[in-house]
MARTOR-230579 format. One record per residue (C-alpha): residue in one letter; x, y, z. Coordinates in steps of 0.2 Angstrom, whole numbers, plus 5000, padded with zeros to 4 digits. Layout:
residues N
AXYZ
...
END
This chain:
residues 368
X549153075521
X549653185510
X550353345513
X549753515509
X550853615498
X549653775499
X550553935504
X548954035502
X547354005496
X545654085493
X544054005500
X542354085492
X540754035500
X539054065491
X537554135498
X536554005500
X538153925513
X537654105521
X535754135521
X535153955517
X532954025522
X533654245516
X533054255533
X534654305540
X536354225544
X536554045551
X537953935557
X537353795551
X538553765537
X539853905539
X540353865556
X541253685547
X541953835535
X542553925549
X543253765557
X543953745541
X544953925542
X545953895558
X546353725554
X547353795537
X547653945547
X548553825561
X549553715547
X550253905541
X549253915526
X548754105524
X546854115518
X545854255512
X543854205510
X542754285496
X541154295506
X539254315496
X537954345505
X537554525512
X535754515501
X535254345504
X535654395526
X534754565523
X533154515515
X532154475529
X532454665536
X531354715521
X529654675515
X529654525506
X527554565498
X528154685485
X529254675471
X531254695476
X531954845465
X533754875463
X533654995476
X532954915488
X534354735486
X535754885488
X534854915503
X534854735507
X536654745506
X537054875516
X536154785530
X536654615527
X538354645525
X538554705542
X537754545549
X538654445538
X540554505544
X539854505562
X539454325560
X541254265554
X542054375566
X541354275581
X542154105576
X543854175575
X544854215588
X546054325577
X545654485570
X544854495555
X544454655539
X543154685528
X543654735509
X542254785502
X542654805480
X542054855462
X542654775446
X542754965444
X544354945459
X545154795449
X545154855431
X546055025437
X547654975436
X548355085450
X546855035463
X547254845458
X549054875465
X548254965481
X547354815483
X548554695482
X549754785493
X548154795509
X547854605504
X549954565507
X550054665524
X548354605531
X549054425529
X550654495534
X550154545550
X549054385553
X547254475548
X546054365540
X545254465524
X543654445520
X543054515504
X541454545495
X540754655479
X539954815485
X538254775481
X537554935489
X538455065479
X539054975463
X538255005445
X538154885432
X539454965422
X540554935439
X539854765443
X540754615443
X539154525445
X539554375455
X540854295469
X541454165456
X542354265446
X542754395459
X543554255469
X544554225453
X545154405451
X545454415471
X546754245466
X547754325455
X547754485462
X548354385477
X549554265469
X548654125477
X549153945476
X547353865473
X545553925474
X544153855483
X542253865476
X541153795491
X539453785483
X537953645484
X538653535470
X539953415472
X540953485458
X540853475439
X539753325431
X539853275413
X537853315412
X536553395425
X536353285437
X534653345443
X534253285426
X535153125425
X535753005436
X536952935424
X537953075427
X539753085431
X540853185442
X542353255433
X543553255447
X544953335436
X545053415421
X546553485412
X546053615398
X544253715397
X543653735380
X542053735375
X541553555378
X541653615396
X540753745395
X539353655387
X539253545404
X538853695413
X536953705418
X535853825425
X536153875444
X535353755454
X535053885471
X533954005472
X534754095483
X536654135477
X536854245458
X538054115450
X537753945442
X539153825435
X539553935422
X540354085432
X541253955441
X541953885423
X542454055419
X543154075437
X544353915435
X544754005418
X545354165425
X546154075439
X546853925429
X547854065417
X548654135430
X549453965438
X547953955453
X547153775453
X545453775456
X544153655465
X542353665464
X541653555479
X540253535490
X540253665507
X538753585513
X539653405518
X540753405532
X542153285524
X542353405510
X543453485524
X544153335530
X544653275515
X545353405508
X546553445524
X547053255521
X547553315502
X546153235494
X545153285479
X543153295486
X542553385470
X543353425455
X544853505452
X545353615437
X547153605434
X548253765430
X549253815417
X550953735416
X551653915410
X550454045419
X550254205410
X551354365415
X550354445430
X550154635419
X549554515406
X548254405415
X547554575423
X547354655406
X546654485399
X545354435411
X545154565424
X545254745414
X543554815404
X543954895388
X543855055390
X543655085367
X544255005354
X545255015336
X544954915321
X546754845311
X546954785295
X547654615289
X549354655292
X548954635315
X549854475314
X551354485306
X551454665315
X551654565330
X552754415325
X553854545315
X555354615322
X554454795328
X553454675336
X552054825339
X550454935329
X550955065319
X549555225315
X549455175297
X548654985303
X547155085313
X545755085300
X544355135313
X544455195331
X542855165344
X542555245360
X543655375370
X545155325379
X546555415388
X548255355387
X548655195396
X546755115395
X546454955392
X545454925372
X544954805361
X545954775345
X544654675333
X544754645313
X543654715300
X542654565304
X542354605324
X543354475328
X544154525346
X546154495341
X547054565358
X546654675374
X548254805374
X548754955384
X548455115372
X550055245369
X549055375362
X547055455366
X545555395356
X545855585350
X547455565342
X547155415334
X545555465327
X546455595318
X547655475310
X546455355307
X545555485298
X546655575290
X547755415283
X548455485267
X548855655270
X550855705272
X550455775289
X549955605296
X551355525289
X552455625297
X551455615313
X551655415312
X553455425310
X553755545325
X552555485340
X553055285338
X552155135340
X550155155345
X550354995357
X551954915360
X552154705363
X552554695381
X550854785382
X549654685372
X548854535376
X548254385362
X546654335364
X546654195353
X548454135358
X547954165377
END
């Protein structure tokens, strides 16, 4: 057998694990899941779970004759997330605490950290987190929009050793294999491009939010950060067996062997831009150069408002996205350069308030 070298992982269960008939939760496939928890728990592996669900277990409290508005599935959640954490809670006989986030919680930099320090002293302390986007109060403009790459941001905010995607596929196939029965599992892969990507098919429950494509772009963001990933079946009891014996029941996305820097990944894959400035032809050899930064006289446009220390977009004239960077100055300031490039004030402006964003707070899109 060989042996786990997991110090702490994520687990991240779909709905349709949860609420297979959205007539409530049922035990019938999470109570291996749970199983599964003390058993890592035991072996001193520290878990955090990314529970979906709180919709699909609230749906039958409401009636199901009339079209469901977006009002009425936050009212879902409300009322399913209560059962949903009551139902975990019974199989454990540790404590256990309810995180409820916003992708508006994670792309502020400052709740991001708060996060991560309640995570640490809940694991700490021997607490089991259990965490899920806050369907009832979210917008779309603070929605993460699905438990894939929630689970992924959860990860790296956690510094997990590996993520776990427990859905009802076996893992990644080459083609749809409820279109081909020559398909082939991919029980490992070592880079995502695009050629992934294209494997990726339409979700195949109706009761969960995400298909394989959100778990793709979950492995991404997890991958980057030095998290492997698996995507395997929760609905088959020797996925748990096999994966306590060290074995691969799915497939397994492989992590970078140089992880991006933590502030670096969080800008990248986690942080929304918050506005964004257009560069000239000079971006790159800005960065590779010895200042090794964005000087006022490269900003040709500015887009948006942003404050100091927001996250934006750094495209070309082109729209191509170049970099995601922490911005040194307001969308304010920098449209008043911007657009007044050539007058002696600005130039003496650009000399005295230094570089618009500095290189240990930019990250490449292309070269990440």
């Amino acid at each position: 057998m060989q042996k786990l070298n997991w110090r702490r992982i994520v687990l991240k269960v779909g709905s349709a694990l949860i609420a297979p008939d959205q007539d409530g939760c049922r035990s019938r496939y999470i109570l291996t899941i749970a199983q599964f928890i003390v058993r890592c728990r035991a072996r001193g592996i520290e878990v955090i779970l990314v529970s979906s669900g709180s919709v699909a277990a609230g749906a039958h409290l409401f009636p199901s004759d009339k079209p469901r508005s977006v009002v009425m599935k936050k009212a879902m959640a409300a009322a399913g997330q209560t059962e949903m954490i009551a139902m975990w809670d019974r199989f454990f006989d540790f404590p256990s605490a309810q995180l409820l986030l916003t992708h508006g919680d994670l792309r502020d930099r400052e709740r991001y950290q708060s996060i991560r320090e309640t995570v640490f002293t809940l694991l700490e302390h021997g607490v089991l987190p259990i965490i899920n986007e806050n369907d009832a109060v979210t917008t779309d403009d603070l929605r993460v929009g699905d438990n894939d790459n929630l689970s992924a941001m959860v990860a790296a905010a956690a510094d997990a050793d590996a993520l776990l995607i427990f859905s009802d596929v076996d893992g990644l196939y080459d083609k749809n294999p409820n279109l081909h029965d020559d398909a082939v599992l991919l029980p490992e892969i070592k880079s995502i491009d695009e050629s992934i990507y294209a494997m990726a098919g339409c979700a195949t429950s109706a009761v969960g939010t995400g298909g394989m494509k959100t778990k793709i772009e979950a492995a991404e963001k997890a991958t980057s950060h030095g998290i492997a990933t698996y995507i395997i079946n929760g609905f088959k009891e020797e996925t748990f067996t096999k994966l306590l014996a060290g074995e691969n029941p799915g497939s397994v996305f492989l992590p970078y062997e140089k992880p991006m820097q933590d502030s670096i990944h969080w800008m990248t894959h986690t942080a929304n831009e918050q506005g964004e400035v257009v560069v000239d032809g000079s971006f790159d050899e800005s960065l590779e150069g010895e200042s090794g930064c964005i000087r006022g006289d490269e900003i040709m446009e500015v887009h948006g408002e942003f404050a100091v220390g927001d996250t934006i977009l750094v495209r070309s004239e082109d729209g191509t996205r170049l970099a995601k960077a922490t911005a040194n100055y307001s969308s304010c300031l920098l449209n008043f350069i911007a657009d007044n490039e050539q007058s002696e004030f600005s130039e003496k402006m650009q000399d005295s308030i230094g570089p618009v964003i500095s290189e240990k707070h930019i990250a490449l899109l292309e070269k990440s």
